[in-house]
C-alpha angles and dihedrals in degrees: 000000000000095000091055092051085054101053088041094058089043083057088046097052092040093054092049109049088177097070141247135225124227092273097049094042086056094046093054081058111041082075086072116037141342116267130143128257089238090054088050101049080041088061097033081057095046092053088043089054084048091052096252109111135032145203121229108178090316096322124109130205135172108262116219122209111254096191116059128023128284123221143147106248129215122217119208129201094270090059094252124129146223118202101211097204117178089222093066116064079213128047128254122245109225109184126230087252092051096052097094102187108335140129138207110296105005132147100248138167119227147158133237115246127204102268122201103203114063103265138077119282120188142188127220112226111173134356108246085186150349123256087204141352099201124058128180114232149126124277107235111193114203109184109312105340130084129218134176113227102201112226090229108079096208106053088099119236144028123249135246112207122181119225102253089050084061094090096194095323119135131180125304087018117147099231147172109234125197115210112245113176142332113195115194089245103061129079098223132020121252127236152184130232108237100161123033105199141201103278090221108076115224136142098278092049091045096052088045089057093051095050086059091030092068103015101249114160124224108192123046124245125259098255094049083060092048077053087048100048092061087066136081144123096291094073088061088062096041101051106033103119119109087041125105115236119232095161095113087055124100099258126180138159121223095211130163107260098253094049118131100176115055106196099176137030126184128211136194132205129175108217124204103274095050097265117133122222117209123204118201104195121193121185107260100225090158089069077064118031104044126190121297097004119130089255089054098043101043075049093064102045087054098041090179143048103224140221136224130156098288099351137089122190092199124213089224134045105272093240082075102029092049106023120007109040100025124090111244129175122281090006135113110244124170120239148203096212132189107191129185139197123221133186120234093273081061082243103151109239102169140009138192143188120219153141116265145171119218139170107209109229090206147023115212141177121224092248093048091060082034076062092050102040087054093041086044085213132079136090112348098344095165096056089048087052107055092047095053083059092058096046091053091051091049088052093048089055099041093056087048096050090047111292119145107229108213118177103209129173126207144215127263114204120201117192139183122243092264088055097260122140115262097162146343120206134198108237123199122211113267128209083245089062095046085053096056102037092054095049081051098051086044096059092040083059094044095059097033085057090057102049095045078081084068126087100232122012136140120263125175099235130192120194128211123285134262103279098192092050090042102051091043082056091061104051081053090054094036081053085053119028121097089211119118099211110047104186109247126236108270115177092204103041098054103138090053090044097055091042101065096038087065094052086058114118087353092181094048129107091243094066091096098043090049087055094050087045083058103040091055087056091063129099108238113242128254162177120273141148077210103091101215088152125230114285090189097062100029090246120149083192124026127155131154122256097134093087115042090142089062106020129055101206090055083062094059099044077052093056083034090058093037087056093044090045084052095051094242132124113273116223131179110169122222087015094170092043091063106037078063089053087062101042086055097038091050096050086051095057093044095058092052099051088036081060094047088058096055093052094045092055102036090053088054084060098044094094094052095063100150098017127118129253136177115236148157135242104258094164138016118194141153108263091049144322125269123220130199120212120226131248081049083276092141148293134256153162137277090188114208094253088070097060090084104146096078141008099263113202108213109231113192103187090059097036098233157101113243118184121226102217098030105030092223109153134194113206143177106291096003108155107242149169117234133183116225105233105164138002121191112199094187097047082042083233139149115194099192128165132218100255088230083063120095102225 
């Protein structure tokens, strides 16, 4: 545990230059976890005795190497390493041997070497912080010594745990280790078992290693249900006043069919002179979870509700994500709502932010208003209707002023009632999706375009892609398309470029590997006080505020626009500071779930091991060719050893194989037929081999 307290008041420090004294410091990290203020000024001793931190009359601060150079590293499988630093354009190569005591992703210092060969070569000479502190992985016994051999090949090193650090862990036991200590001296770290798992891996056992992976929590503590408990129905119809009634509106919410928490609703009324007037109504969870209480706070830590194949791990306590605060069906919930007039051309001529109270008159699911739409007929088809013409129109506008217009499908899960896999299906975007999500982009916008008028707020930003990539993209698709007129590189016309680079050869197989090419060009979106705008929607101005039931940062756009509606002064302190808690709480979260995925599909194929399946080419490298079922049931690798009828010359520009004798190529979104040969749970792997090749 030591270790960890450690790496937490690094963070700390790191995250408040200014400094902090003992009872701050505590305080930072009493959010996280319980530990007591004489632990704390024990550990804060212990890192000023290592050089890491400093005092400064009381105040402590991280204290950052001026000599050497500072990066993040990345441990491959060999053992080997590459310091990412963001003072060299190329990374720079560290050798098993140079590592010292580090692990894969962590903060390190190092120094550059002579190197013979013409590229950078580094040394790492002290670890600033830890990536992780705990690690999955297997327990191995020789002789009579135990070690923990991590499943994921590049974290960097074995364990040595000590046997009374085994905590009922045998050998051969799947088990959760905490990183205890790595002194200089010795050749591996050691470690302690916290978490003895199921030995055969499978989806529940994989979601139950990445709660304690990552530390997520899963119940709520006894003083946020005494918080819960004050609450119930009654205060809707109490403290209603101040807030516009829509409730004799036609209200309805567009929801997929196993959703529990419905954040947004939408409404429609026709006014006398044949204007229609739209209400986007978003559940209102700050009337409820005000700032520092337990709820909030517990809220904060978690950012995000997540997602796994027939489990949520929500952000709030399900009596407000699912009741209180979701709006159901026939029932009163309180809203923040931005509405908008259009004219009968559904051109918007007007729009406005305020408080509001509805009662939904029905709760859909996308396919049931998909149904509707195709019969032209069913519960308020009209309504629908009208509002499916205004969200064609705003997405009409929105490609035209910039937007990047990617057509991507997503995956369906379908589980047991003990949590196990049964299907997974490929959905296509529907025109009910499409409705929803541009009403939702338009009220984002909307707020987003009133709070720019504030000194400090939180905007979700996306930068520019990557122009390089993305040139060396186009010549590819220029190589393979049958178009013409292939559309030229033009730097400052980049949204209609790639916009038109992703309609060629719209009916070709290529179509979703071109997507994927340029997806992988993009910046990935983020959280920031600093407005850049987001390149991938066109917007000069774009925040979330759609989502405050699932998503943290939605809460507080939603406390920043009640201040400005109020005329005060909005304030949210370390507003930076925060906006960096959810990026990296969110790609955390998305590799996990991201991981999830892959199990789930790759132990519906298990059983298939030999058996034949159609695909297409997602990814061409050296080292092999991956291959993406169809259907969205998984992807694997036709590693280069299988492709055994001819000598293949990699080509990278073109993103294939090409043989010398035969000429057969394998290239980027060519339609295939692939053998399952292995599939590797643990590793989260597929071998498979092209079935006109001889294994």
């Amino acid at each position: 545990m030591s270790i960890h307290i450690k790496e937490e008041i690094k963070k700390v420090l790191i995250n408040n230059n200014s400094g902090l004294n003992i009872k701050q410091i505590c305080w930072e990290l009493k959010k996280r976890f319980n530990t007591s203020n004489e632990n704390v000024s024990l550990m804060i001793e212990e890192l000023i005795s290592e050089g890491l931190v400093k005092n400064n009359s009381y105040k402590y601060k991280f204290n950052w190497p001026i000599r050497n150079f500072t990066g993040t590293i990345d441990i491959n499988r060999s053992g080997n390493g590459y310091i990412k630093c963001d003072e060299f354009d190329e990374e720079i190569f560290v050798s098993e041997k140079n590592r010292l005591n580090s692990l894969n992703k962590d903060t390190i210092n190092f120094k550059l070497l002579k190197s013979k060969k013409n590229k950078l070569e580094g040394q790492v000479c002290g670890i600033l912080l830890r990536n992780k502190t705990k690690f999955w992985g297997k327990i191995t016994k020789e002789g009579r010594n135990f070690f923990f051999i991590s499943y994921n090949k590049r974290d960097g090193s074995d364990f040595f745990i000590p046997k009374t650090e085994l905590n009922g862990a045998q050998n051969k036991s799947s088990v959760i280790v905490e990183l205890s200590d790595w002194p200089i001296s010795a050749g591996c770290p050691f470690g302690r078992v916290v978490k003895v798992l199921n030995d055969e891996i499978d989806l529940n056992t994989e979601i139950s290693a990445n709660l304690e992976l990552f530390n997520i929590k899963t119940l709520f503590s006894q003083s946020i249900n005494k918080e819960l408990a004050e609450f119930d129905d009654e205060t809707i119809y109490k403290k209603s006043e101040g807030r516009e009634d829509f409730r004799q509106i036609k209200t309805f919410t567009i929801d997929p069919t196993d959703a529990k928490d419905f954040d947004d609703a939408i409404s429609i009324v026709t006014q006398k002179n044949g204007h229609y007037l739209i209400g986007i109504h978003i559940a209102d969870v700050s009337h409820y979870v005000k700032p520092e209480s337990e709820i909030d706070k517990e809220a904060y830590l978690r950012s995000f509700s997540i997602y796994f194949p027939g489990r949520v791990i929500p952000m709030l306590p399900e009596k407000l994500s699912n009741n209180l605060c979701s709006l159901k069906e026939g029932v009163d919930r309180f809203t923040f709502s931005v509405v908008l007039e259009t004219d009968k051309e559904f051109n918007i001529l007007s729009n406005k932010i305020t408080k509001g109270i509805i009662n939904s008159n029905k709760r859909f699911s996308y396919e049931d208003v998909e149904k509707i739409f195709r019969d032209e007929k069913g519960d308020f088809f009209n309504e629908l209707y009208v509002l499916n013409q205004v969200a064609k129109k705003l997405r009409k506008a929105r490609v035209i002023n910039g937007s990047i217009e990617f057509e991507r499908s997503s995956l369906s899960f379908h589980v047991d009632k003990s949590g196990n896999p049964i299907s997974i299906s490929k959905k296509v975007p529907l025109d009910s999706h499409k409705l929803v999500e541009e009403f939702m982009l338009l009220a984002n916008k909307t707020v987003a375009d009133k709070l720019k008028k504030l000194r400090s707020s939180i905007f979700r930003v996306h930068d520019l892609p990557d122009l390089k990539k993305l040139k060396e993209i186009s010549k590819y698709i220029s190589n393979i398309s049958t178009e013409n007129d292939f559309p030229s590189f033009e730097k400052h016309k980049l949204p209609k470029f790639i916009n038109k680079i992703l309609k060629i050869d719209k009916n070709n197989t290529n179509q979703d590997a071109i997507n994927n090419l340029i997806l992988r060009c993009m910046a990935k979106a983020k959280y920031s006080s600093k407005n850049i705008g987001h390149f991938g929607l066109g917007f000069s101005n774009y925040t979330h505020f759609t989502s405050p039931i699932r998503r943290y940062s939605d809460l507080l756009v939603h406390r920043l626009l009640e201040k400005l509606l109020q005329r005060e002064r909005p304030v949210i302190s370390d507003i930076e500071k925060k906006c960096i808690h959810f990026s990296n709480t969110e790609k955390t979260y998305t590799d996990v779930e991201r991981n999830t995925v892959k199990l789930f599909q790759l132990s519906l194929l298990k059983r298939f091991i030999g058996n034949n399946f159609t695909g297409v080419i997602s990814s061409v490298k050296k080292w092999g060719i991956y291959v993406e079922l169809e259907g969205g049931k998984g992807e694997g690798l036709v590693s280069k050893e299988y492709l055994n009828d001819d000598h293949y010359i990699f080509n990278e520009n073109l993103h294939e194989y090409v043989g010398i004798r035969n000429r057969k190529k394998y290239f980027l979104g060519k339609s295939v037929s692939v053998k399952i040969e292995k599939i590797d749970l643990m590793q989260k792997e597929m071998d498979l081999s092209f079935n006109d090749q001889h294994i």
